[in-house]
C-alpha positions, 0 to 999 in steps of 0.5 A, a space after each residue: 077794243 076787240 071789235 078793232 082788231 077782228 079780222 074779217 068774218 070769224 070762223 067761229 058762230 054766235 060771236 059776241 063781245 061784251 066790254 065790261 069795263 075801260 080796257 077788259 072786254 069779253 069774246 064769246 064765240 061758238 056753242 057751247 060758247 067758249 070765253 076769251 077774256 081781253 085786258 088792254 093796257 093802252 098808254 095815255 098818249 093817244 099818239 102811242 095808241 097801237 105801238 104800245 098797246 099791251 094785250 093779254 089774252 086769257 083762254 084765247 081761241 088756237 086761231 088768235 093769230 088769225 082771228 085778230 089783228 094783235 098787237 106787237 106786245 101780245 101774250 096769252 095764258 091758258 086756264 088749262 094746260 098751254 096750247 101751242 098757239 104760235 104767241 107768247 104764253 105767261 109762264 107760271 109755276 105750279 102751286 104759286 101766285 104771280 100778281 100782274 098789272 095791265 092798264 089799270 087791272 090788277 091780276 092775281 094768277 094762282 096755278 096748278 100743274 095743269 090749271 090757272 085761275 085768274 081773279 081781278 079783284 078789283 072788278 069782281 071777275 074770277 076766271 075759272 077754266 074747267 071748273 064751275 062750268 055748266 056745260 064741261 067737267 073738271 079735268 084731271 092733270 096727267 098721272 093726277 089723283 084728283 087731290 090738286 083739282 079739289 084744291 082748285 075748287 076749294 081755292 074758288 070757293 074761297 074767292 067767290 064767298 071772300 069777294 064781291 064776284 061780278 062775273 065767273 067766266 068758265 073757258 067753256 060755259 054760260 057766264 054767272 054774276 050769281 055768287 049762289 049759283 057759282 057755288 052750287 056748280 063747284 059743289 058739283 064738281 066736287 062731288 063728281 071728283 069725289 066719285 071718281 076718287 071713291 071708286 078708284 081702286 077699282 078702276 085698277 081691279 077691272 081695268 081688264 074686263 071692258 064690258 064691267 069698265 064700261 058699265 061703271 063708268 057710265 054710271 060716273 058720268 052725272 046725269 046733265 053732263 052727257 054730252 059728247 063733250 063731257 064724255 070724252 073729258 070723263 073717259 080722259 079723267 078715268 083713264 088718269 086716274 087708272 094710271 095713277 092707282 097703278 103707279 101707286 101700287 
């Protein structure tokens, strides 16, 4: 499926797709390896085959368009926050389940304000975003206290004990079919999240003295997760967190 619509030579390297089941398949492109996940649903008639293929691309790269030869029936859906990407986008509303069929795949999409992940229960495969991730950190959303992310987590490992996980896919990251590992990964992100909001007020104390601000939050920042990558979405998340505390107070 993938392979017939790739465009020449990608732009992206270490370029791999995986087809998992009839009509889901996997591209995996870049270092650390970003994830887009493919679900076709193809009419039977081989004759409508093309005109009435319906695509759904789920973390697709900001270069789909260019990337791909897509579909006329083509939306994408974002596990963070929407991208402007020059294609459809399903829209979704915070706090609310929307339940979807392509092809023979069933989807449930729970989201947040700035997060959405997908389950296909049916097959086992959880979409998780930036969470559970072995490479990046969770994110938090604009003005947010971390309550809403927590939630996230605590909705994942629900579904990874409640069902019979095949694959986890994070946006970013190393695939997992280890329902034991998956776990430990959003046990870390938990206690990272907890860190943050434990020290929070006195983000807002020292926010004026760079020098104290950079030490502490340096000394947040988990020890396998100093990447540059991880720095600047760490910096990002303490950055909301001190507006939100001022906004409080």
């Amino acid at each position: 499926m993938i392979s017939d619509i790739v465009l020449g030579e990608p732009a992206a390297a270490n370029i791999q797709i995986v087809q998992l089941y009839a009509g889901l398949e996997l591209y995996s492109a870049g270092e650390p390896p970003h994830q887009t996940l493919f679900v076709l649903a193809r009419p039977p008639l081989a004759v409508l085959a093309g005109d009435a293929d319906q695509l759904l691309l789920i973390d697709p790269p900001l270069d789909a368009s260019q990337r791909f030869r897509l579909p006329a029936n083509v939306a994408v859906l974002f596990t963070g926050p929407p991208q402007a990407i020059g294609l459809p986008q399903v829209q979704t509303t915070p706090g609310g389940v929307a339940h979807i069929r392509l092809g023979d795949h069933l989807l449930d999409i729970y989201s947040q304000s700035a997060s959405t992940v997908v389950h296909l229960p049916a097959v086992g495969i959880l979409c998780g975003g930036a969470f559970g991730s072995d490479v990046t950190l969770p994110q938090l959303a604009p003005d947010a206290d971390g309550g809403e992310e927590l939630d996230t987590l605590r909705l994942l490992a629900r579904l990874v004990k409640g069902g019979r996980l095949q694959l986890y896919v994070p946006a970013v990251g190393t695939l997992s079919r280890d329902p034991a590992d998956v776990m430990t990964r959003l046990a870390n992100d938990v206690a990272y999240l907890h860190s943050l909001r434990r020290v929070a007020p006195t983000f807002a104390e020292r926010k004026d003295n760079p020098a104290v601000m950079g030490q502490l939050i340096d000394s947040l920042l988990p020890s396998e997760r100093r990447s540059p990558l991880c720095r600047t979405v760490h910096e990002a998340n303490v950055r909301r967190l001190c507006t939100h505390v001022a906004a409080s107070r």
